[in-house]
C-alpha positions as CSV (number, residue, x, y, z in Angstrom):
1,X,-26.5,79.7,-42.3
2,X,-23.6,82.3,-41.8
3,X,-20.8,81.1,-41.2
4,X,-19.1,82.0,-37.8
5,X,-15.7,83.3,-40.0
6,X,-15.4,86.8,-38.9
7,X,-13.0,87.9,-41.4
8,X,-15.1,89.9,-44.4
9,X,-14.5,92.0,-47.6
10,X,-15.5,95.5,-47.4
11,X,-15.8,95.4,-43.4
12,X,-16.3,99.3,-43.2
13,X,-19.8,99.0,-44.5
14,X,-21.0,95.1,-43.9
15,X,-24.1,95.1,-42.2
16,X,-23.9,98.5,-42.1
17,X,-27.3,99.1,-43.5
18,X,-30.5,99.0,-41.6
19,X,-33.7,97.0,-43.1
20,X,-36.5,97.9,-41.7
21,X,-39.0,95.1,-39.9
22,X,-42.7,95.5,-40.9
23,X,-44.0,98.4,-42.3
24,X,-45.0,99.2,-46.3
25,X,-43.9,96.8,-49.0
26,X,-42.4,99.7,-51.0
27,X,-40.1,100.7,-48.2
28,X,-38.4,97.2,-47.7
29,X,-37.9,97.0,-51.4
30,X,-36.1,99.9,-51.6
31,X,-34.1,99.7,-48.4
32,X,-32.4,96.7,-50.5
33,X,-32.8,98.2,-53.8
34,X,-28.9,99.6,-54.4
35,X,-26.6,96.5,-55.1
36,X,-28.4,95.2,-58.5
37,X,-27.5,99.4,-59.7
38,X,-23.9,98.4,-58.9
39,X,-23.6,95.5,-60.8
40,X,-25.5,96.9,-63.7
41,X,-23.1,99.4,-64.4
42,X,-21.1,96.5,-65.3
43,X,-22.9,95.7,-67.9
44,X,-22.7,99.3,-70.1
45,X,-19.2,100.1,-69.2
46,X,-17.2,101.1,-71.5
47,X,-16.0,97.6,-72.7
48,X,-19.5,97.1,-73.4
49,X,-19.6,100.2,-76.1
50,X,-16.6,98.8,-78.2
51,X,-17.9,95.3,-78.4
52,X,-21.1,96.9,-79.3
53,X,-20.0,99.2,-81.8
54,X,-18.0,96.9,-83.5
55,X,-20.9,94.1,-83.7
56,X,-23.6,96.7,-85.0
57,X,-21.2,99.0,-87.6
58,X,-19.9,95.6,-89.2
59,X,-22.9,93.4,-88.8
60,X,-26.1,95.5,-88.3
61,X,-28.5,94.1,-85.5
62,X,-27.3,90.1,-86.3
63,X,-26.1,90.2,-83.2
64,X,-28.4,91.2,-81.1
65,X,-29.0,87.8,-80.0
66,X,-25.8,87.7,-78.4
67,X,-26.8,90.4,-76.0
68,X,-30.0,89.3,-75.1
69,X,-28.8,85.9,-74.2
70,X,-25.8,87.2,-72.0
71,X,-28.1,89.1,-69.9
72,X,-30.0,86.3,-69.5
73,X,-26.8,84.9,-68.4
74,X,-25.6,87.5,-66.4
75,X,-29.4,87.9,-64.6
76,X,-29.1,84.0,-63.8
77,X,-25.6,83.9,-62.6
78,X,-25.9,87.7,-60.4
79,X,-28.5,86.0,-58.3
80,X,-26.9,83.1,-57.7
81,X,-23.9,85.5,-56.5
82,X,-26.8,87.3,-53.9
83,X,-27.9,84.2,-52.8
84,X,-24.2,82.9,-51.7
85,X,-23.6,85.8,-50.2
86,X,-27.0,86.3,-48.1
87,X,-27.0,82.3,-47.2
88,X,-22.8,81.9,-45.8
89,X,-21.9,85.1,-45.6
90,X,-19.3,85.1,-47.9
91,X,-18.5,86.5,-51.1
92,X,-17.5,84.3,-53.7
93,X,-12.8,84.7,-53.5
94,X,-13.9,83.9,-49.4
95,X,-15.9,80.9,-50.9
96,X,-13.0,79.6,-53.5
97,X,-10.2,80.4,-51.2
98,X,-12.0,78.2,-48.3
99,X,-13.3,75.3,-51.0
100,X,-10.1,74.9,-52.7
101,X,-7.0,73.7,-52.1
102,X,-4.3,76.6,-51.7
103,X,-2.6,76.9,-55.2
104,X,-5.7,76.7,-57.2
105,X,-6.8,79.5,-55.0
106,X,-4.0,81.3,-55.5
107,X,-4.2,80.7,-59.3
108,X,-8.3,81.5,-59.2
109,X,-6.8,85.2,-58.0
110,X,-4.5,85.6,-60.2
111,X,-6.8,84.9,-63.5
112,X,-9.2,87.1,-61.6
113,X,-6.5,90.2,-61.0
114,X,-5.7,89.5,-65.0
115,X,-9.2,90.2,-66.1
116,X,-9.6,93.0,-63.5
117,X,-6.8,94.8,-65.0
118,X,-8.6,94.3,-68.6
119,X,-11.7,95.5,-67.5
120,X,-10.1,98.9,-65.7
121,X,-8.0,98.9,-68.7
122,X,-11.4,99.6,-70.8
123,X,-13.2,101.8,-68.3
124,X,-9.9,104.0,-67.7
125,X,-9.8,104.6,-71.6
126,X,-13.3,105.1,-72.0
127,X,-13.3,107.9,-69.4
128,X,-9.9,109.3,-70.9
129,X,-11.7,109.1,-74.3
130,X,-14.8,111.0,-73.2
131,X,-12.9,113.6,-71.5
132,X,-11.1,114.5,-74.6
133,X,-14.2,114.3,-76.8
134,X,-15.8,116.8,-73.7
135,X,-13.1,118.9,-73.0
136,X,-10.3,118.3,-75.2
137,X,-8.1,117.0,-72.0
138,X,-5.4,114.5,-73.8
139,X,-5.8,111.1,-73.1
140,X,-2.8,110.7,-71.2
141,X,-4.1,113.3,-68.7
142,X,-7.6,111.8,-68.8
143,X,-6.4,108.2,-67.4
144,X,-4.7,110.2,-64.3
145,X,-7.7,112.4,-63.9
146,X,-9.9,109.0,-63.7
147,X,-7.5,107.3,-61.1
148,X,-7.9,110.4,-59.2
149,X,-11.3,111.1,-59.0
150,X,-12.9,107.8,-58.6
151,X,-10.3,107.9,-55.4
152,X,-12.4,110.9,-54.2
153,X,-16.1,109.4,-55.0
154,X,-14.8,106.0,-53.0
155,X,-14.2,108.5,-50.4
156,X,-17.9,109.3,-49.9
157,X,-17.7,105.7,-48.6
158,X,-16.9,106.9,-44.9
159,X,-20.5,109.1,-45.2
160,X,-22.6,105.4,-45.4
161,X,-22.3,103.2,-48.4
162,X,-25.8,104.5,-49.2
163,X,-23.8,107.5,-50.8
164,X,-21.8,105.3,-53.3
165,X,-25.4,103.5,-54.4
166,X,-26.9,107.6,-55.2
167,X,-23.8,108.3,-57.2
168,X,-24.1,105.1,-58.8
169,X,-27.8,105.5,-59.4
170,X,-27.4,108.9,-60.7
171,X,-25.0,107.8,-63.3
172,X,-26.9,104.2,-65.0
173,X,-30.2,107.3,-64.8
174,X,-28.2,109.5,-67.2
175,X,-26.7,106.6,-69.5
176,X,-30.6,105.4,-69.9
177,X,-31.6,109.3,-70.5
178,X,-28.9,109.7,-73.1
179,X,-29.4,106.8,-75.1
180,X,-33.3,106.9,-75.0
181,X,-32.5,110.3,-77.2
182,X,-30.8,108.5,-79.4
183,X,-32.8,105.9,-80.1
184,X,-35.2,108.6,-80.6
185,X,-33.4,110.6,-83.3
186,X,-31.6,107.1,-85.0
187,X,-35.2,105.8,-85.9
188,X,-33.5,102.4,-86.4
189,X,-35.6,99.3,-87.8
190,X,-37.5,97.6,-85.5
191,X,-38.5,94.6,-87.6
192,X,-34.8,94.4,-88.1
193,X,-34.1,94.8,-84.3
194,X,-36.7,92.0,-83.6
195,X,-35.0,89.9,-85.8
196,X,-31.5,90.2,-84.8
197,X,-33.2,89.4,-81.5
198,X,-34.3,86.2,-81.8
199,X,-32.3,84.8,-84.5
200,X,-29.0,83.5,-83.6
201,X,-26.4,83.9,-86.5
202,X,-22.2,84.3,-86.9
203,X,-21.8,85.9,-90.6
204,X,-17.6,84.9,-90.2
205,X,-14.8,83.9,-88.0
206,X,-14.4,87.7,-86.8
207,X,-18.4,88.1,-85.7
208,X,-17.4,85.2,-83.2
209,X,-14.9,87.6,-81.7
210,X,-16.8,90.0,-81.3
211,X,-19.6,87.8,-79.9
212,X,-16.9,86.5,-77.5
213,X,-16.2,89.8,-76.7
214,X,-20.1,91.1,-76.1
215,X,-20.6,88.3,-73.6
216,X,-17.2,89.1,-71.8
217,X,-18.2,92.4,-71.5
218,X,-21.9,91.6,-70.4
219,X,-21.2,88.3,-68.2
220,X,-18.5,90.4,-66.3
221,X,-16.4,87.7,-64.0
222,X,-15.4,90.2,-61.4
223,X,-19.2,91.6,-61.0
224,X,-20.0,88.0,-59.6
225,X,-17.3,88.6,-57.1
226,X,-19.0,92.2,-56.4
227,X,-22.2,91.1,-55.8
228,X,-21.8,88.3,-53.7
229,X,-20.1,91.0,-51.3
230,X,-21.9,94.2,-51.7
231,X,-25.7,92.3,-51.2
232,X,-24.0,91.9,-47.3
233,X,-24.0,95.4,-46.8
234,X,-28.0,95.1,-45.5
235,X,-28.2,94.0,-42.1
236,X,-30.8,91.7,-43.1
237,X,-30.9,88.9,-40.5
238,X,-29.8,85.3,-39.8
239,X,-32.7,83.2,-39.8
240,X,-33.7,81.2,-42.6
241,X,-37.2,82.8,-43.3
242,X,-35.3,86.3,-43.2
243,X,-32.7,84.9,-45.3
244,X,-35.1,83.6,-48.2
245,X,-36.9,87.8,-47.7
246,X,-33.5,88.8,-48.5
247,X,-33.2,86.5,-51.6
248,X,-36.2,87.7,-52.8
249,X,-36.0,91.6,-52.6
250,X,-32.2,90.9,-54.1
251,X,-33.7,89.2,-57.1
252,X,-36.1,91.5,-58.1
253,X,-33.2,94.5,-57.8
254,X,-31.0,92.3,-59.8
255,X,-33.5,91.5,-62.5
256,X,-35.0,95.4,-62.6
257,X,-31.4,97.0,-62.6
258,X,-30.0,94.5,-65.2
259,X,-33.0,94.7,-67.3
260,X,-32.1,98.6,-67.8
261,X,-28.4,97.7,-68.6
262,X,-29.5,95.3,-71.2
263,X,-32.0,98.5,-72.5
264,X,-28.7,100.4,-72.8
265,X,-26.3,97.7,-73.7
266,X,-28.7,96.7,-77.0
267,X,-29.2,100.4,-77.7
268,X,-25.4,100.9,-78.5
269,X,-25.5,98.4,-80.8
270,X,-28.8,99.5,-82.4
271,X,-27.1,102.9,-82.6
272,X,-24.1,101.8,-84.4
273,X,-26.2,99.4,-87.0
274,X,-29.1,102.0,-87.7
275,X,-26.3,105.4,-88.3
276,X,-23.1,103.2,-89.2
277,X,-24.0,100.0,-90.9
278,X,-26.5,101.2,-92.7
279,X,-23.7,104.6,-93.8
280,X,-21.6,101.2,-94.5
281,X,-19.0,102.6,-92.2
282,X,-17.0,100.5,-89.7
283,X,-16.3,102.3,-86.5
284,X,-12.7,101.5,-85.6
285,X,-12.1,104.1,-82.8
286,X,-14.8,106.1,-80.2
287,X,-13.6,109.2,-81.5
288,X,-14.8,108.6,-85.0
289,X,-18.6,107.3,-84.0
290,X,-18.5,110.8,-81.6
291,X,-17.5,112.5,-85.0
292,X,-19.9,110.8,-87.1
293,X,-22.8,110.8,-84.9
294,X,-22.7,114.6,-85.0
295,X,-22.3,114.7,-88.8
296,X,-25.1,112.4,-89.2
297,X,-27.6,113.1,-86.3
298,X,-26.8,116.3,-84.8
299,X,-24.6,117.9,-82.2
300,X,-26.8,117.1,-79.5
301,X,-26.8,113.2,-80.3
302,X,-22.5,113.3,-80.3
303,X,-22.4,115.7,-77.1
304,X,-24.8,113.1,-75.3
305,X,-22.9,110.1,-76.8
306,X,-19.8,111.4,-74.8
307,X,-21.7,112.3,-71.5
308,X,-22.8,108.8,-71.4
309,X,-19.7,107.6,-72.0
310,X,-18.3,109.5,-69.4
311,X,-21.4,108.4,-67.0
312,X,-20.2,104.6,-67.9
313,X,-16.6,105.1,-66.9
314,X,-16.8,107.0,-63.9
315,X,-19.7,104.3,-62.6
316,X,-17.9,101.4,-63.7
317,X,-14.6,102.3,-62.3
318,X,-15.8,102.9,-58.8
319,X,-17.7,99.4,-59.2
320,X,-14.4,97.7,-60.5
321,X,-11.8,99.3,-57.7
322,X,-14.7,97.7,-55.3
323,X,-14.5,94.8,-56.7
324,X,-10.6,94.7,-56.7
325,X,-10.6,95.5,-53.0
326,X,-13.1,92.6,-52.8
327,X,-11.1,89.9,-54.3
328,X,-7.7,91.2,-53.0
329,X,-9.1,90.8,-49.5
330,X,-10.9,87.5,-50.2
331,X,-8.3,85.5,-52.0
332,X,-5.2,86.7,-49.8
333,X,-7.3,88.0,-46.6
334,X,-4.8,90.8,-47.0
335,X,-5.7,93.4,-44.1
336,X,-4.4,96.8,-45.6
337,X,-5.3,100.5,-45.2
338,X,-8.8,101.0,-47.9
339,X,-7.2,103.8,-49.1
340,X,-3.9,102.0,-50.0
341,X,-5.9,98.9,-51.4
342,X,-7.6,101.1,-53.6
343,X,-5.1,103.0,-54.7
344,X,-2.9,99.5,-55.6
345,X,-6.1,98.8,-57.8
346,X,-6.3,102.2,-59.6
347,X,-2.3,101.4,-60.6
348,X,-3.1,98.1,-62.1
349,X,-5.1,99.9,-64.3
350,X,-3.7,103.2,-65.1
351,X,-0.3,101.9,-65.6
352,X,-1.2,99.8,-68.5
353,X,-3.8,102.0,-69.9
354,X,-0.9,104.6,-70.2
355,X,1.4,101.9,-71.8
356,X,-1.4,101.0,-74.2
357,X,-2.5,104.6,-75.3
358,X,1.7,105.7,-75.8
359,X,2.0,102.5,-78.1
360,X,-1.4,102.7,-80.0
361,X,-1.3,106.8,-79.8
362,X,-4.6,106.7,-79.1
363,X,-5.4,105.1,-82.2
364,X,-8.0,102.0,-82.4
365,X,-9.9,102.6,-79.3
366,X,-12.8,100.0,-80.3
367,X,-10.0,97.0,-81.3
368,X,-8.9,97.7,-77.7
369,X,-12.2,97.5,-76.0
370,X,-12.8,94.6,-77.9
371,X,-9.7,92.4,-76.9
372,X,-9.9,93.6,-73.4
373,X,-13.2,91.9,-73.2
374,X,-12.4,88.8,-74.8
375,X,-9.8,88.4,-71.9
376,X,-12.4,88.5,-69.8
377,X,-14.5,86.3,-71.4
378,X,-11.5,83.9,-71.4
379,X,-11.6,84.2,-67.4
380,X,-15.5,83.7,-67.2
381,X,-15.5,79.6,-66.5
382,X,-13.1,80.3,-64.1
383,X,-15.5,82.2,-61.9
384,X,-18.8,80.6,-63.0
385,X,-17.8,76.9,-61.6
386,X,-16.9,77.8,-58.5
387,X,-19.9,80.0,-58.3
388,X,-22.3,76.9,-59.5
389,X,-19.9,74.3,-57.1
390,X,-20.6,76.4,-54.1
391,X,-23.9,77.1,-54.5
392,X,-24.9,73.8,-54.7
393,X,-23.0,72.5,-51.9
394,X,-25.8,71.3,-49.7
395,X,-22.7,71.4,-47.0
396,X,-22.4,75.2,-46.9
397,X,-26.2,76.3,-48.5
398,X,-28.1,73.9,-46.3
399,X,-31.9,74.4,-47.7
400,X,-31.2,77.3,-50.2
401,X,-28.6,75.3,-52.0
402,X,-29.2,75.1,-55.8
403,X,-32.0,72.7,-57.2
404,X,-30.4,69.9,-59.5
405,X,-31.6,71.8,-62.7
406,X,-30.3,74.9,-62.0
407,X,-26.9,73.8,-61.1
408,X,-27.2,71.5,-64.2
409,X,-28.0,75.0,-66.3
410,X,-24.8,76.6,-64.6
411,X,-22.5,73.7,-65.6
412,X,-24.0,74.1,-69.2
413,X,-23.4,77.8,-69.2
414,X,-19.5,77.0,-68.1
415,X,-18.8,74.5,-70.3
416,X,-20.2,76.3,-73.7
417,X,-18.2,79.0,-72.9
418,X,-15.0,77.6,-72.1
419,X,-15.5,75.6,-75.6
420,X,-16.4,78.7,-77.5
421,X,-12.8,79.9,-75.6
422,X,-11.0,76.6,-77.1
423,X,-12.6,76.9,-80.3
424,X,-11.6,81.4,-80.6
425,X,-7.8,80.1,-79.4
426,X,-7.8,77.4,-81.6
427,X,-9.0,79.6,-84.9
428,X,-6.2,82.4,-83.5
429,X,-3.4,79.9,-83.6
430,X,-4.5,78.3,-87.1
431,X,-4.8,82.1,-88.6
432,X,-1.1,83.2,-86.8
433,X,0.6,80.1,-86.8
434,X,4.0,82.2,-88.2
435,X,3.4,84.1,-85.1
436,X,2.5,81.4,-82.4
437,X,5.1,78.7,-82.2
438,X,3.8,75.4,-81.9
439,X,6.3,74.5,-78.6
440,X,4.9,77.2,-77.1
441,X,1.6,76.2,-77.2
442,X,2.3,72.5,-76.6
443,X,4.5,73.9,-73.1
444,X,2.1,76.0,-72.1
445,X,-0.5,73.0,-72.6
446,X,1.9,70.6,-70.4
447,X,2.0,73.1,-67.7
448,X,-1.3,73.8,-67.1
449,X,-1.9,69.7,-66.9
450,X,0.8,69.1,-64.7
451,X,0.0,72.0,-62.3
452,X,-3.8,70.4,-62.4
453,X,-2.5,66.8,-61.7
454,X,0.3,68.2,-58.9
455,X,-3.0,70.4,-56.9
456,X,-5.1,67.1,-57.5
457,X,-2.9,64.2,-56.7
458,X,0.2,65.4,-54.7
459,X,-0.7,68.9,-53.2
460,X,-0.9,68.4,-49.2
461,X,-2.2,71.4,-47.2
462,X,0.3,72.4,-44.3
463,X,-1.7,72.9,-40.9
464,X,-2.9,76.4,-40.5
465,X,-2.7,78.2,-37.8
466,X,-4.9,80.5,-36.5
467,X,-4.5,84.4,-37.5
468,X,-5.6,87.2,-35.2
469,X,-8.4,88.6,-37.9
470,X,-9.8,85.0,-37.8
């Protein structure tokens, strides 16, 4: 089903892993086993941990829910992401950039780029954060340290991409570690945890941006871009009974890897609901749950708190300069140096986060978090259609393209989060309306329908000519 394109994103490693043919079950699984790790990470980075500890210190386990549903999410929609990569051989900005016409391409990549920079934003702070907790670096120097470094771990990259996957590994193994201790010494209620499970409830306006903001930081938009590339770095064969192997094995290292983020991911917010909520204290910053976790459970519990906080930001910024590198290269098909594209994508992030720690001075580390995630919640449908659109393209999928329910459940995923979206920008303008003139809104409104109806109606693609990659 591959398509005969030989442009592709991350071209130092595709294909650059051997799977073997025959031999023991075991070794086949985990000769794929390694791209579900990298997407996990994802899913307990440090946008994750203000989300969380915002939801459980202001609203116990009630919403728990909201976790356990977006990782149901985010386990449906990653495998969709394996599949479109195993069955065109494409990741998902080669996929939009081919399916639609040019400007909406152009404007896909730019709402992705937008939520990439939110996402580094919260995983360079995070890192910074944890340094200073560990080491008492300032934050200011932390940021630079974590451009640095994560430089110097992509660099393992030219040793086999297998390298990258045991540093990744390493990492979500000592986030799990860490937080199974503190589960252990937080003794939190289980009925309660139960309940918060499976009982969907919004106590107020503020719990739905927070909610918002748990589902942007779980449903990440630029992991789908990630996967749909990094599941191509097997050389796992063309024909349509190895393809459908491939699909498999991928499935059941998405589902296993993603189930231990969601372990971790629910155990933050358990965390801050059984010490905090139940203290009655709102954690506002990291600093302050490091601070009252060792007041309250011990130094051990605080200095573990900050290792895996340091675990999360390290893992999820080599994930998310991948994925910037991915999506730079798939939207534009911009050939540049890897060292230079990655360095481009550590700027987008460490410039901001520097701007944004010298305004705040530091201060309100978990409101931070918490916005940067709803941004990326904002740019979820934007990913998620195309994703489901492709994927069900008979066209391009041939046999493995998606059954008429499951692109049905897609479309249903998309469109209830792009009308919880409305409804969070529609409560924001009603409680700032002194802030948010109403012109404003009704311009920005026009221009987004006119720039629909002008790609729809009037856009005509120039012929393209052939470039030397293609």
């Amino acid at each position: 089903m591959s398509n005969q394109d030989t442009f592709r994103s991350l071209p130092e490693v595709h294909q650059s892993i051997p799977i073997p043919k025959g031999g023991p079950w075991l070794r086949r699984v985990l000769a794929f086993a390694g791209p579900g790790f990298l997407v996990s990470v994802g899913y307990m980075d440090p946008g994750n941990w203000g989300t969380d500890l915002a939801g459980g210190s202001k609203y116990g386990y009630a919403l728990l829910w909201v976790i356990f549903l977006s990782n149901i999410m985010a386990q449906f929609l990653q495998v969709l992401c394996a599949k479109l990569g195993l069955v065109t051989g494409k990741d998902l900005a080669m996929a939009c950039r081919d399916y639609y016409k040019r400007p909406a391409a152009i404007a896909l990549w730019i709402l992705c780029e937008i939520a990439i920079i939110a996402c580094d934003l919260a995983e360079v702070v995070g890192s910074a954060v944890a340094l200073n907790l560990l080491f008492g670096i300032p934050l200011e120097l932390g940021v630079l340290i974590t451009g640095l470094d994560v430089l110097l771990l992509l660099g393992f990259m030219k040793f086999g991409f297998r390298k990258i996957e045991a540093i990744i590994v390493t990492l979500v193994l000592t986030i799990f570690g860490c937080f199974v201790y503190e589960m252990f010494v937080a003794q939190p209620d289980w009925g309660g945890v139960v309940k918060g499970m499976f009982t969907p409830n919004l106590p107020d306006k503020e719990a739905l941006l927070i909610s918002l903001g748990i589902l942007g930081a779980t449903v990440m938009p630029h992991n789908l871009y990630l996967h749909s590339s990094i599941v191509q770095t097997r050389k796992s064969g063309d024909s349509p009974s190895e393809i459908k192997e491939a699909i498999n094995f991928n499935r059941t290292d998405t589902m296993f890897a993603l189930s231990l983020a969601f372990f971790v991911n629910a155990a933050i917010l358990i965390l801050a609901a059984a010490v905090f909520y139940k203290s009655g204290v709102v954690v506002e910053e990291l600093q302050e749950g490091h601070r009252l976790l060792g007041t309250m459970l011990g130094g051990a519990s605080a200095t573990l708190f900050a290792v895996a906080l340091l675990a999360s930001g390290q893992s999820s910024t080599i994930t998310g300069t991948l994925a910037g590198q991915i999506v730079m290269e798939g939207f534009m098909r911009w050939r540049i140096k890897p060292w230079l594209r990655r360095i481009i994508t550590r700027c987008l992030a460490i410039v901001p986060a520097i701007i944004v720690i010298n305004a705040s001075g530091g201060k309100d580390t978990v409101q931070l978090l918490v916005i940067s995630q709803v941004v990326l919640s904002m740019q979820l449908p934007f990913a998620i259609f195309p994703l489901v659109m492709v994927t069900s393209d008979r066209r391009r999928m041939g046999e493995f393209a998606n059954k008429a329910w499951v692109a049905a459940l897609g479309y249903l995923m998309c469109l209830v989060i792009g009308g919880l979206n409305v409804y969070l920008l529609y409560q924001t303008y009603q409680d700032h309306q002194d802030l948010i003139p109403s012109a404003l809104v009704v311009g920005f409104l026009t221009a987004v329908a006119a720039f629909t109806v002008w790609v729809t109606f009037f856009y005509k693609a120039k012929p393209a000519s052939p470039s030397p990659s293609e």
